[in-house]
Kinemage of the C-alpha trace (Angstrom):
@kinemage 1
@onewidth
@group {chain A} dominant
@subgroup {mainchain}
@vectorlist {calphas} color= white
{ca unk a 1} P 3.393 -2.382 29.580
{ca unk a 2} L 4.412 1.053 28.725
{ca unk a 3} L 2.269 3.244 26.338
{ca unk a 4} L 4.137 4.272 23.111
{ca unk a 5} L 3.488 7.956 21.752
{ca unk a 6} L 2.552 7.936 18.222
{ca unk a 7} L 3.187 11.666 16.129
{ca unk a 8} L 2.258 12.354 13.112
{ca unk a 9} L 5.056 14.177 10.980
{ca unk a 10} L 5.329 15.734 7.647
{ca unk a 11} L 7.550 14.114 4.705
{ca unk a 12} L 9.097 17.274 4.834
{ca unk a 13} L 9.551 17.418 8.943
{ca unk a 14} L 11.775 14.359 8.344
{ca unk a 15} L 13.913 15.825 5.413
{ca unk a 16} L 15.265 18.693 7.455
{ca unk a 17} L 15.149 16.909 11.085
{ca unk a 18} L 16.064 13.461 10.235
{ca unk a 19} L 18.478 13.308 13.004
{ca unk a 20} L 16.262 15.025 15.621
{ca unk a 21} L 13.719 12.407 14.551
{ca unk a 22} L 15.823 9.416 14.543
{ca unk a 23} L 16.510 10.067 17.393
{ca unk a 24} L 13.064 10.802 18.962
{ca unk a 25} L 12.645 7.105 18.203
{ca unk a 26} L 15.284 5.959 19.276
{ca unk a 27} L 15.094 6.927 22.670
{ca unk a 28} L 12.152 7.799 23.833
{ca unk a 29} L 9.881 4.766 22.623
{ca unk a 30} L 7.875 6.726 20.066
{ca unk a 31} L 6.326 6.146 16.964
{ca unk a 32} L 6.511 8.417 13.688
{ca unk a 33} L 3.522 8.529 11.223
{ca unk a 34} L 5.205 10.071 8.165
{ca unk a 35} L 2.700 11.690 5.784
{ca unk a 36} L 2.910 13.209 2.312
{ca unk a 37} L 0.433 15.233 0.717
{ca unk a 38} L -2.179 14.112 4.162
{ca unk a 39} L -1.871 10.074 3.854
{ca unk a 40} L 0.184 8.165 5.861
{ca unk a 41} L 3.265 6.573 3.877
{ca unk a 42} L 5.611 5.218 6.333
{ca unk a 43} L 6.359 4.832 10.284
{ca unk a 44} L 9.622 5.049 12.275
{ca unk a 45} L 10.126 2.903 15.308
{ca unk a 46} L 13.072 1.952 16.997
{ca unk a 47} L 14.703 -1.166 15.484
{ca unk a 48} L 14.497 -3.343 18.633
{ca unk a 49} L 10.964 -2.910 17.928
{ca unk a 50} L 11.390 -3.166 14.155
{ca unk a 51} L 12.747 -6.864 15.226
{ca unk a 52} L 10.338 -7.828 17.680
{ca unk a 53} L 7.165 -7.031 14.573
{ca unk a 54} L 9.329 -8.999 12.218
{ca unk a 55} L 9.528 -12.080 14.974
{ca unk a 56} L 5.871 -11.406 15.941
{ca unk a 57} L 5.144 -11.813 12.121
{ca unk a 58} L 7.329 -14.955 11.497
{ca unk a 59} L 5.702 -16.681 14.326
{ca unk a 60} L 2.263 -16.140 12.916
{ca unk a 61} L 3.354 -17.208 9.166
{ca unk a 62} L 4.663 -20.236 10.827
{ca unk a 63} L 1.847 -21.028 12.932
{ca unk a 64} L -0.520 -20.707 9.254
{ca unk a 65} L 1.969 -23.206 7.845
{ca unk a 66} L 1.749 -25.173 10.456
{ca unk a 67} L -1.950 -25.118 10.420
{ca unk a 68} L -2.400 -25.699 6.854
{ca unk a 69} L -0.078 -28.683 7.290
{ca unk a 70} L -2.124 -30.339 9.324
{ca unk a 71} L -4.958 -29.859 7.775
{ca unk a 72} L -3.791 -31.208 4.130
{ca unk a 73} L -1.800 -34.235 6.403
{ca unk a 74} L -5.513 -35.093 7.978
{ca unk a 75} L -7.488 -34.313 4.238
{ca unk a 76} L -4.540 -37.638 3.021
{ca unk a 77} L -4.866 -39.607 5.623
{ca unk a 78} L -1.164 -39.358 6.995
{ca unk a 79} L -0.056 -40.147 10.083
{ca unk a 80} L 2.662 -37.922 11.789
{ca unk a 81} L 5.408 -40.339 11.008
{ca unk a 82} L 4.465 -40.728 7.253
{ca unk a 83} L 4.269 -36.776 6.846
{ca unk a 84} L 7.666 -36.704 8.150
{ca unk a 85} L 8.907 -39.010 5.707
{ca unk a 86} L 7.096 -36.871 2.967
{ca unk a 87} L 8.808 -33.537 4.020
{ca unk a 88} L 12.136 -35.724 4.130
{ca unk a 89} L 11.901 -36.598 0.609
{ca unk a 90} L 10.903 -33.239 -0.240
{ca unk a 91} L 13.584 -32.013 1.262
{ca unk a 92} L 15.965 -33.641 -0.242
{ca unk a 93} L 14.596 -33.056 -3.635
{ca unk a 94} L 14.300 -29.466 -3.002
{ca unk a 95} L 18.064 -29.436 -1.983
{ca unk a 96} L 18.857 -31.465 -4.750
{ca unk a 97} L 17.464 -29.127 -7.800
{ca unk a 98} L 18.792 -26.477 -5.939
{ca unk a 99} L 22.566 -28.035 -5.350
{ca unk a 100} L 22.765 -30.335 -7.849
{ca unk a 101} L 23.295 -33.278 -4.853
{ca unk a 102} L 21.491 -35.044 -1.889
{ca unk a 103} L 23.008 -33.238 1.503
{ca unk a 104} L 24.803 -35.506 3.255
């Protein structure tokens, strides 16, 4: 795995060199701190890895769903088949307030 440069830049860097910048990013697999007023507001990063964070982070919230899931499922006693049937009928009721009909 390939180390990725991280810069710091000024808010005002990336007003007159947004270009230059964007494209610092883009191709040469390097992060942009962006501070104003010496904080750190923002980062650039190329959008493939923009994409990978956001599945990174999906996977996670998923897997703490999943988790919590369980947990409640065990707290009530369910078996695997009877929580199915639960998030069946919630399902359906969720589509239904929201459609105004049971999906077909």
């Amino acid at each position: 795995m390939e180390m990725i440069k991280k810069s710091i830049i000024h808010a005002s860097e990336l007003h007159r060199s947004a270009g230059k910048l964007l494209k610092r990013v883009a191709l040469q697999d390097e992060h942009l701190v962006v501070e104003r007023d010496g904080y750190p507001v923002a980062v650039l990063l190329s959008y493939p890895e923009y994409e990978e964070l956001m599945h990174l982070h999906a996977l996670e919230t998923h897997q703490e769903l999943m988790r919590t899931l369980s947990q409640e499922a065990e707290r009530q006693g369910l078996s695997e088949e009877q929580l199915m049937v639960e998030l069946e009928k919630d399902k359906r009721a969720v589509y239904k307030a929201t459609y105004g009909s049971n999906p077909a």
